[in-house]
C-alpha positions as CSV (number, residue, x, y, z in Angstrom):
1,X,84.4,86.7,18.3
2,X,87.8,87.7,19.7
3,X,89.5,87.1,23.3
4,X,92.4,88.8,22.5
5,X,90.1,91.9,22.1
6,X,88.0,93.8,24.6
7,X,85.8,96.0,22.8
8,X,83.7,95.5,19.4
9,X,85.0,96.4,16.3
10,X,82.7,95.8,13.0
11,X,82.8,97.3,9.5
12,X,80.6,99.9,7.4
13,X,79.7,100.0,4.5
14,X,83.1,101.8,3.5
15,X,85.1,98.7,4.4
16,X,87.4,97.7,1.5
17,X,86.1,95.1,-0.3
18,X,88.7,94.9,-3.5
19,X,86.5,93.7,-6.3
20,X,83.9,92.0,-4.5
21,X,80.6,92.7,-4.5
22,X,78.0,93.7,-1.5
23,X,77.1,90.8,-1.5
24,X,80.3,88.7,-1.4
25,X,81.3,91.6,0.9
26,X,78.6,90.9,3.1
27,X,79.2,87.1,3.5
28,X,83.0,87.6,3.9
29,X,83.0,90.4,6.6
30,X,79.7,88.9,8.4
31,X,77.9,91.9,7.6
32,X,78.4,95.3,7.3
33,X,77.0,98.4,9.6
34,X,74.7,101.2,8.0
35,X,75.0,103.9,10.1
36,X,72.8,106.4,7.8
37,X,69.9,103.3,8.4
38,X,70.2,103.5,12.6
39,X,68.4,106.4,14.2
40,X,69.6,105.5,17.3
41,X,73.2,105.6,16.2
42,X,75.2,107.9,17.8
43,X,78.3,108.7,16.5
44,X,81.3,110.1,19.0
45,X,84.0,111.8,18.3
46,X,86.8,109.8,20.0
47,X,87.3,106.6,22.2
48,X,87.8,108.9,24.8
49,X,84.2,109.2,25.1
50,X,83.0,105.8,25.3
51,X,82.7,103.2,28.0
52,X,86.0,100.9,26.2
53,X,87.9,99.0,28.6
54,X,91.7,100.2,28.1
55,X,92.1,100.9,24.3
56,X,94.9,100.3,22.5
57,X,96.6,103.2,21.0
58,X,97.2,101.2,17.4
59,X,93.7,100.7,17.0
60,X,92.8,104.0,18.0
61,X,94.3,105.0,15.1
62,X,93.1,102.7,12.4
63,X,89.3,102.8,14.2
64,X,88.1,106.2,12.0
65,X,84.8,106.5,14.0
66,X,83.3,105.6,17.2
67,X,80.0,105.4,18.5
68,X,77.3,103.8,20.7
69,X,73.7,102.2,19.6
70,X,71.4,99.3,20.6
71,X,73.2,95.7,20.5
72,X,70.4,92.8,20.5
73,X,71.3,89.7,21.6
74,X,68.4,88.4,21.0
75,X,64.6,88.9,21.1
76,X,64.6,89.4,24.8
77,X,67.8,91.0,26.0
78,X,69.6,94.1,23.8
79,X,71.8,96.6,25.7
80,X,71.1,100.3,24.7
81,X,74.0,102.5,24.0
82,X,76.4,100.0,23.7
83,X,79.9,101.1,22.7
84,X,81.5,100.1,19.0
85,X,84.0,101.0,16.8
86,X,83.8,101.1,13.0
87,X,86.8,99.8,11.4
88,X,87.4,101.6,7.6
89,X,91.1,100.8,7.3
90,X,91.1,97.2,8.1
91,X,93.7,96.8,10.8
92,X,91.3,94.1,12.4
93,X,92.7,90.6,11.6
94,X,95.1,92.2,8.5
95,X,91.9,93.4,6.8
96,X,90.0,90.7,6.1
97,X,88.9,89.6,9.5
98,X,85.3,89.3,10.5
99,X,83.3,91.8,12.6
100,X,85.0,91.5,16.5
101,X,82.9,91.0,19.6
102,X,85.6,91.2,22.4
103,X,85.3,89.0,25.0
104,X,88.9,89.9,26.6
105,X,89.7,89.8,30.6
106,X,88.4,93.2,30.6
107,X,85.6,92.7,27.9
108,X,83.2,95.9,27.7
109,X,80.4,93.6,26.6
110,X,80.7,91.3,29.8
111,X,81.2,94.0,32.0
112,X,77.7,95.5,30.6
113,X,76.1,92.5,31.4
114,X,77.2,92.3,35.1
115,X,76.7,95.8,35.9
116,X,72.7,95.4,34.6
117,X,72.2,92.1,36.2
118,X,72.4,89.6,33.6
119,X,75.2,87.6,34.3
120,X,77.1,86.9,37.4
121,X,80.8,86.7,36.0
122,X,83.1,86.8,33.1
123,X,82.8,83.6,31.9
124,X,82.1,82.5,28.5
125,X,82.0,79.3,26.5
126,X,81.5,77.9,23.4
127,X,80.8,74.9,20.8
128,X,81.4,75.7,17.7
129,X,78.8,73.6,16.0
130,X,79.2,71.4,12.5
131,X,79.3,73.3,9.5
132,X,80.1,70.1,6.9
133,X,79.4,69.8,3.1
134,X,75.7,67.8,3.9
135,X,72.7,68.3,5.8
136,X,74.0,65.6,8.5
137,X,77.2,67.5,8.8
138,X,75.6,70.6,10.1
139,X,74.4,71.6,13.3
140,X,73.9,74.6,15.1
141,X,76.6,75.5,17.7
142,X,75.9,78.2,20.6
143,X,77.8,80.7,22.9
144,X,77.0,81.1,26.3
145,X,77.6,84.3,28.4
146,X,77.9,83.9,32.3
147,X,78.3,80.3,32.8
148,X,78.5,77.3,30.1
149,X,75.9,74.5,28.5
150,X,75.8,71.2,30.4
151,X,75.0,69.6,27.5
152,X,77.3,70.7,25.3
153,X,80.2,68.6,27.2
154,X,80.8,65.2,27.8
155,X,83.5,62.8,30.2
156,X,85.9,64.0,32.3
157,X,87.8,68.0,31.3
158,X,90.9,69.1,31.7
159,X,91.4,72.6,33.3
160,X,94.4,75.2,32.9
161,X,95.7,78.4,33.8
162,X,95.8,80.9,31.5
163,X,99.0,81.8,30.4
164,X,99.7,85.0,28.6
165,X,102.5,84.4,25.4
166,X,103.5,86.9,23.1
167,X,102.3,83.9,20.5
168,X,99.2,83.0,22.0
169,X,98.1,86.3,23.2
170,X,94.8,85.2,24.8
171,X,96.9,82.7,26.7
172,X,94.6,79.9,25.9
173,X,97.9,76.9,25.6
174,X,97.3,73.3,26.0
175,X,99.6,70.7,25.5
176,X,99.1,67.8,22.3
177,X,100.7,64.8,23.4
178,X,99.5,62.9,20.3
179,X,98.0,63.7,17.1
180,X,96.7,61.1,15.5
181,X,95.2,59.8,11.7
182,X,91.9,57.2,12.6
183,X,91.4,55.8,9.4
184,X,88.1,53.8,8.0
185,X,89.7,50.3,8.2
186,X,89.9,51.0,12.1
187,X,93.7,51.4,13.0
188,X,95.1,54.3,13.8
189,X,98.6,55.9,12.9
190,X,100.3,58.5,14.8
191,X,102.0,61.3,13.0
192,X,103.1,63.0,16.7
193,X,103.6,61.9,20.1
194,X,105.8,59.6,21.7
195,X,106.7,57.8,19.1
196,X,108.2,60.6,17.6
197,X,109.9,62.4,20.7
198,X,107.6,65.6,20.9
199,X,104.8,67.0,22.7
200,X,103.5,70.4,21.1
201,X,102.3,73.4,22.8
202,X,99.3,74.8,20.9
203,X,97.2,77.9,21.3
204,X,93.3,77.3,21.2
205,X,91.5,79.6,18.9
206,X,88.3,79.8,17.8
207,X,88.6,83.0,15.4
208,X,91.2,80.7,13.2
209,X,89.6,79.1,10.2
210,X,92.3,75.9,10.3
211,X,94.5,73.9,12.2
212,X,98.0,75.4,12.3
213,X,100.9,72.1,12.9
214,X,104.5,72.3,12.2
215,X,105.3,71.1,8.6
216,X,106.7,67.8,9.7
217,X,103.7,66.7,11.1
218,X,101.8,68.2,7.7
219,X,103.9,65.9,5.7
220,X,103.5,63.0,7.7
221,X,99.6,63.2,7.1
222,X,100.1,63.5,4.2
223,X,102.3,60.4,3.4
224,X,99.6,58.1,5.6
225,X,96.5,59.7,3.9
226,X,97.9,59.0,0.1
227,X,96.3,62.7,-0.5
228,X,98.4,65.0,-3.5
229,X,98.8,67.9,-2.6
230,X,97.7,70.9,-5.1
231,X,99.0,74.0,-2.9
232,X,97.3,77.0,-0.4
233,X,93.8,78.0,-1.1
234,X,93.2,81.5,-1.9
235,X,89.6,81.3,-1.4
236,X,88.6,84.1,0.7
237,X,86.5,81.9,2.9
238,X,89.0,79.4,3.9
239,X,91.8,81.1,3.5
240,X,95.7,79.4,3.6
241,X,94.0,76.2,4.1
242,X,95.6,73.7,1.9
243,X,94.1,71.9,-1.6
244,X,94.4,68.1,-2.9
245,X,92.9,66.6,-5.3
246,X,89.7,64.9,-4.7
247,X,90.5,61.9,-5.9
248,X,92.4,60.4,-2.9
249,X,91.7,63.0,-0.6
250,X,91.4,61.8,3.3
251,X,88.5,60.4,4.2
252,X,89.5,59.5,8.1
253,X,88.9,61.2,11.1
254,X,92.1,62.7,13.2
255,X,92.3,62.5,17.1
256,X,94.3,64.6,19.2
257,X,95.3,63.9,23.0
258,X,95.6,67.1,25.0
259,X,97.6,66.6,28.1
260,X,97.1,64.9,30.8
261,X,94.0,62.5,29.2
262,X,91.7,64.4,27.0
263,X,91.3,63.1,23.4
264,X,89.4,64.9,21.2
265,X,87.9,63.1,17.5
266,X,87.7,65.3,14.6
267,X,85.3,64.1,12.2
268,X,86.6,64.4,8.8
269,X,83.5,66.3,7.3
270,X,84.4,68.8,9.6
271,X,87.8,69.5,8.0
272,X,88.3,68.1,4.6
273,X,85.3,70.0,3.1
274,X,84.7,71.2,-0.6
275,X,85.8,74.5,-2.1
276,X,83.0,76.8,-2.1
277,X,82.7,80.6,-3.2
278,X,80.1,82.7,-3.5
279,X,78.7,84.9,-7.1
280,X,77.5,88.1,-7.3
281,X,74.1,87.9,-5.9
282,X,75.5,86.0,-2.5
283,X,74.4,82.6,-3.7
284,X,77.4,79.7,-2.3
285,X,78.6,77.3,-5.4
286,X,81.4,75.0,-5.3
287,X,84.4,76.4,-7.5
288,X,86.5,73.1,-8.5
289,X,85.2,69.1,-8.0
290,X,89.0,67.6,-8.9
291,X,90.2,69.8,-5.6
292,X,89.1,69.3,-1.9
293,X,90.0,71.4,0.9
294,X,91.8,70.1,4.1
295,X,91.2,73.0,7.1
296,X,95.1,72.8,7.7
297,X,97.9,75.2,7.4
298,X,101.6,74.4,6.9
299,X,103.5,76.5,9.2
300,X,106.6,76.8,6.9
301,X,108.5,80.0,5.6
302,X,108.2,83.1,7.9
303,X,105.7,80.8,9.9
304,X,107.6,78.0,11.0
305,X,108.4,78.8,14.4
306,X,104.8,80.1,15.0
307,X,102.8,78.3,17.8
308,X,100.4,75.6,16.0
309,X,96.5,76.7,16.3
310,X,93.8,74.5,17.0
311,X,91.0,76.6,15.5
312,X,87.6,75.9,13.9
313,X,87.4,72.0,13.2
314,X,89.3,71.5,16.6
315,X,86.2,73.4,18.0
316,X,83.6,71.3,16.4
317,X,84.6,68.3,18.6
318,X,85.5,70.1,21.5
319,X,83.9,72.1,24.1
320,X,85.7,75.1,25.5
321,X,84.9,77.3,28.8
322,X,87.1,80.3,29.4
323,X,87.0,82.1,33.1
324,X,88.2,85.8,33.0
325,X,87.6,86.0,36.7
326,X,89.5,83.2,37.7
327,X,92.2,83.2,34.9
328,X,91.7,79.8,34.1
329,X,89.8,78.1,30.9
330,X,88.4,74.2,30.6
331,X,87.9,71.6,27.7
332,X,85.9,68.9,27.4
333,X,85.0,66.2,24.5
334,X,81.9,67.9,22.5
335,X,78.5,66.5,22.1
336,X,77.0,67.3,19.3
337,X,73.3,67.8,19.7
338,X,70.3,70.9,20.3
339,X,69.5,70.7,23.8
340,X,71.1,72.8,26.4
341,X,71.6,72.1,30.2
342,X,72.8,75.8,31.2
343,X,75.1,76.6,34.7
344,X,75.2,80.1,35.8
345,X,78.8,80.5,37.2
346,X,79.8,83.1,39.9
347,X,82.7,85.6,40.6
348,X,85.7,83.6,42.8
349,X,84.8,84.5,46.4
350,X,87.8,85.8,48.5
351,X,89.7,83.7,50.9
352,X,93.2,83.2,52.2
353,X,94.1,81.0,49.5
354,X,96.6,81.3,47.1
355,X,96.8,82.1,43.2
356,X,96.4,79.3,41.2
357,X,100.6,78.8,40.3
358,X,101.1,79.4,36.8
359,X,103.1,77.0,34.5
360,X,106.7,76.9,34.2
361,X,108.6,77.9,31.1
362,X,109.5,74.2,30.0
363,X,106.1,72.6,31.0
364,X,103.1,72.3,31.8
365,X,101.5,70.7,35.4
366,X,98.5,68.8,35.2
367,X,95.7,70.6,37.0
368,X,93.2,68.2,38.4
369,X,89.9,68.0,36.4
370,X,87.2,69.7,38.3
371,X,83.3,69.7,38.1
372,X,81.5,73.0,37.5
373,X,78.9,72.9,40.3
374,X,75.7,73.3,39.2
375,X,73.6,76.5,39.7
376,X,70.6,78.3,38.1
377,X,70.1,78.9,34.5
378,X,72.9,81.2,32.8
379,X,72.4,84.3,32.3
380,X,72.7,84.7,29.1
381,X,72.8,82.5,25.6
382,X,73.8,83.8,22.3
383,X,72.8,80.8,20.1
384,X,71.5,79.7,16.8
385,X,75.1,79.6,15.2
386,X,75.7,77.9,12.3
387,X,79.2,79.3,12.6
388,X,80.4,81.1,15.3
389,X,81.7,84.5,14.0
390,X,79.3,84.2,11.3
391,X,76.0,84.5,13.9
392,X,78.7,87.2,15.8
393,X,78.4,89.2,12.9
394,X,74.8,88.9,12.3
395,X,74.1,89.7,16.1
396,X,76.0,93.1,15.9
397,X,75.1,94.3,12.6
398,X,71.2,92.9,12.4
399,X,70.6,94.4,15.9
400,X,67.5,95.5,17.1
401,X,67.0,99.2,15.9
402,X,64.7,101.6,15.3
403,X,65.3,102.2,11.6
404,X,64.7,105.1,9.4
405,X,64.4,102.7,6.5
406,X,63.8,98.8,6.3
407,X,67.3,97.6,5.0
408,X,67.9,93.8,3.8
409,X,69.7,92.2,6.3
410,X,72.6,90.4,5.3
411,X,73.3,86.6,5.4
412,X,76.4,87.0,7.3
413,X,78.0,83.3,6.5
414,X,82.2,84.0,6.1
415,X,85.1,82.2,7.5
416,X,87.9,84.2,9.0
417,X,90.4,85.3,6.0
418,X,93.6,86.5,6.2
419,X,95.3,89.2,3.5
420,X,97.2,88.1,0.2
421,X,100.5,86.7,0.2
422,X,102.2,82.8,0.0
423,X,102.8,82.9,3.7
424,X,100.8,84.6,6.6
425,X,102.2,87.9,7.2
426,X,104.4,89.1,10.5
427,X,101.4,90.3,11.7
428,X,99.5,87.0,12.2
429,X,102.6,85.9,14.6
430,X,101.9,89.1,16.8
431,X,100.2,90.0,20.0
432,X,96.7,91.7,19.3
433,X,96.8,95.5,18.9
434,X,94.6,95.7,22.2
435,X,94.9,96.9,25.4
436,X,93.5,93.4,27.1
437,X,97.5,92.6,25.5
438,X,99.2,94.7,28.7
439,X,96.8,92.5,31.5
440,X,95.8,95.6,33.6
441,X,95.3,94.4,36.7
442,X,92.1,92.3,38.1
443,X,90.2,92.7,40.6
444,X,91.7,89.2,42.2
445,X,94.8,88.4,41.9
446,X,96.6,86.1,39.4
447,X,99.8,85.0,38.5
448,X,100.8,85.6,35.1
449,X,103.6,83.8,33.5
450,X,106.6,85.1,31.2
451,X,107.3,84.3,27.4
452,X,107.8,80.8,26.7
453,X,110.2,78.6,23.8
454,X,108.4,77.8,21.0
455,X,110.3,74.4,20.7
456,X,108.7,70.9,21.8
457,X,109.5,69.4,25.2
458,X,108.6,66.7,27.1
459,X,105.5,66.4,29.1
460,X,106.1,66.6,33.1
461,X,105.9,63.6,35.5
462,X,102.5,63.9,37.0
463,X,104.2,63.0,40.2
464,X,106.5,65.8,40.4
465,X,106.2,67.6,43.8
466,X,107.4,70.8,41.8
467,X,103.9,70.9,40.1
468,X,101.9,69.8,43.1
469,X,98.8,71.8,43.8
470,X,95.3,71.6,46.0
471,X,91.9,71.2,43.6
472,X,90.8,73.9,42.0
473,X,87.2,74.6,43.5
474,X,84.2,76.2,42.2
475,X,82.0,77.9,43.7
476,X,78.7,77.2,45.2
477,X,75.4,77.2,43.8
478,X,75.0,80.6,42.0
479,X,71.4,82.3,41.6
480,X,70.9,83.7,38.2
481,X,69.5,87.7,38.0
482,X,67.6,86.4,35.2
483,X,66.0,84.1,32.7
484,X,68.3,82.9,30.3
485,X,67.4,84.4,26.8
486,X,68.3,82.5,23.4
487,X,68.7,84.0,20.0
488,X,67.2,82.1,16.9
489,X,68.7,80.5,14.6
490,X,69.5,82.8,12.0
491,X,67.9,81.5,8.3
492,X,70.6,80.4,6.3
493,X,70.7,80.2,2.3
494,X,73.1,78.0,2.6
495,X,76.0,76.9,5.7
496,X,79.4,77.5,5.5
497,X,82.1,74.7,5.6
């Protein structure tokens, strides 16, 4: 999954895999696409012939074919003729990215299932699930297309704009006015915050395998956790996370405060996992006991002015909602659990009232927590995740075909991985190579804000008339076009961390 993107983008079978074999291939790619197997697979000769919303010449280049066959979302729904593009040269997330389903502001997959009924708007959501070492560590998490999963959330949520940075180019930035180490005698220690002068703008994002801080903060956990620290992990399933040894590795959880009030408790099987890989036949094993895995990155080197990235494990305990149509996205504490309570949410109805303001350069106004209202079941669930761009893959390369030949479907079960190196390359720093980068314009108007100082500043005074503003509404009661459909949980040999 990528909201930086608006089309799909997955790999063949031609995809460079180094020395890895099919079947690491498989699990670190989330699959890869046989065209030869598909009879319904049509192949075009340029992006100029498919239904993309507003390619981006870069990746019109590196994109070697183009073409359009059935996508299945599940047993119910599949959209025929569905546009993709089949990435040979790895320009997708420097190479060693998963398969992309774009769900941009102009996302060809949402605007598929608005035109045929399915969903009422451009909204999308998402719990990432539990993906820990053990049995009770895992869970399945879910994606929901049109509206967002009731029960999914809990308490009250905090609501933003979203604001387009050239370091956060989905514009998904919340403010961390604390970060802080719960450990198991029951006290807490803050290694951010207040006490230390700084608030920290982040940029959400769940394609990121870790949680990206500034090196500071890095050292300070590691001075209150006792942990010794070995280096980066190469692993090609956690990639640039960092190693300790095992034997005094962190065993508390770590809590972050998003401004103005929303605290959000990472558990600590959720990011300080074993080091896994997987052998030749596809089969997971864990490659060193003395040396655990903490699902962080040091932003130091080329890196250090990057904006930190709350990724994966940040997304295991929170619940995130994102509204193309109204430019807006919301968070909430997760609740872990396998029921669903599904809203539908509508298009923003035109009125006289303004454009939600956007935030100013040096801060960012609270915006008053809101309740989605309630309406008819959503239109659409992609579920049965065990992780979320692992089930991505497996929905767009084990889609439901008419095949010439029964192929083995893959067990698509990768992190995210980035390309070789001691530091993360320019690249990772940059905008997207995507159109959805240049905002074309919507079809209600928003206001979109310039670029924005990387360094911390302090949180504004909730009372400031400058950042005054009416209560967000949303709308009324919405009546779903249909039934929502959920995928099954994929059968896994074994989850990933």
């Amino acid at each position: 999954m990528n909201f930086r993107l608006n089309n799909t983008y997955i790999y063949d079978s031609t995809a460079s895999c180094g020395a890895d074999t099919t079947a690491v291939c498989n699990a670190r790619l989330g699959g890869l696409f046989d065209e030869a197997s598909s009879s319904t697979w049509d192949k075009y000769p340029s992006y100029s012939a498919l239904e993309f919303g507003n390619i981006d010449g870069a990746l019109q280049h590196y994109s070697n074919s183009s073409g359009k066959d059935t996508l299945a979302l599940n047993d119910q729904l599949g959209l025929a003729r569905f546009p993709f593009a089949i990435d040979h040269a790895g320009a997708i997330s420097n190479g060693e990215g998963l398969n992309q389903l774009g769900l941009g502001s102009n996302s060809s997959l949402l605007r598929h299932l608005i035109t045929n009924g399915t969903i009422n708007s451009q909204t999308w959501s998402i719990w990432q699930g539990w993906s820990g070492a053990e049995a009770s560590q895992q869970m399945d998490g879910n994606i929901v297309l049109g509206g967002y999963d009731r029960a999914k959330s809990k308490g009250e949520n905090v609501t933003q704009p979203i604001q387009y940075d050239q370091n956060c180019g989905h514009g998904l930035i919340v403010t961390i006015t604390d970060i802080a180490m719960n450990l198991k005698n029951g006290s807490s220690v803050s290694i951010s915050g207040a006490s230390f002068g700084q608030a920290l703008r982040a940029c959400v994002e769940p394609k990121s395998t870790t949680i990206d801080l500034p090196h500071d903060i890095w050292d300070r956990f590691l001075s209150v956790s006792g942990s010794t620290e070995v280096g980066p992990s190469w692993n090609k399933f956690n990639f640039f996370s960092r190693l300790v040894l095992t034997a005094g590795a962190y065993d508390g959880d770590l809590s972050f405060t998003i401004y103005p009030n929303l605290n959000i408790r990472v558990p600590n099987h959720q990011f300080v996992v074993p080091e896994y890989n997987y052998s030749s036949n596809g089969q997971r094993y864990h490659t060193n006991a003395t040396e655990t895995v903490v699902l962080m990155y040091d932003l130091v080197g080329v890196n250090e002015n990057d904006l930190p990235k709350l990724g994966k494990p940040f997304l295991s305990s929170a619940y995130l909602s994102v509204d193309n149509d109204r430019q807006s996205f919301t968070l909430w504490e997760a609740q872990p659990n396998v029921t669903q309570d599904l809203v539908s949410l509508g298009p923003p109805v035109c009125s006289s009232t303004p454009s939600l303001p956007a935030a100013s350069p040096s801060s960012v106004p609270a915006i008053p927590a809101h309740d989605f209202s309630k309406g008819t079941i959503a239109g659409v669930v992609v579920g049965g995740l065990v992780a979320i761009a692992t089930t991505i893959g497996a929905i767009l390369l084990v889609a439901r075909k008419r095949r010439k030949k029964q192929a083995q479907q893959s067990q698509a079960i990768a992190t995210s991985t980035l390309a070789g190196g001691g530091q993360r390359s320019s690249r990772w720093g940059e905008k997207a190579e995507m159109a959805s980068d240049q905002h074309p314009p919507l079809e209600m108007p928003v206001t979109r804000n310039p670029g924005y100082s990387l360094a911390p500043y302090e949180v504004p005074d909730r009372n400031d008339s400058r950042y005054a503003q009416e209560p967000q509404e949303m709308p009324s009661e919405q009546v779903s076009r249909q039934t929502a459909h959920e995928m099954p949980a994929t059968p896994m040999g074994g989850r990933p961390f």
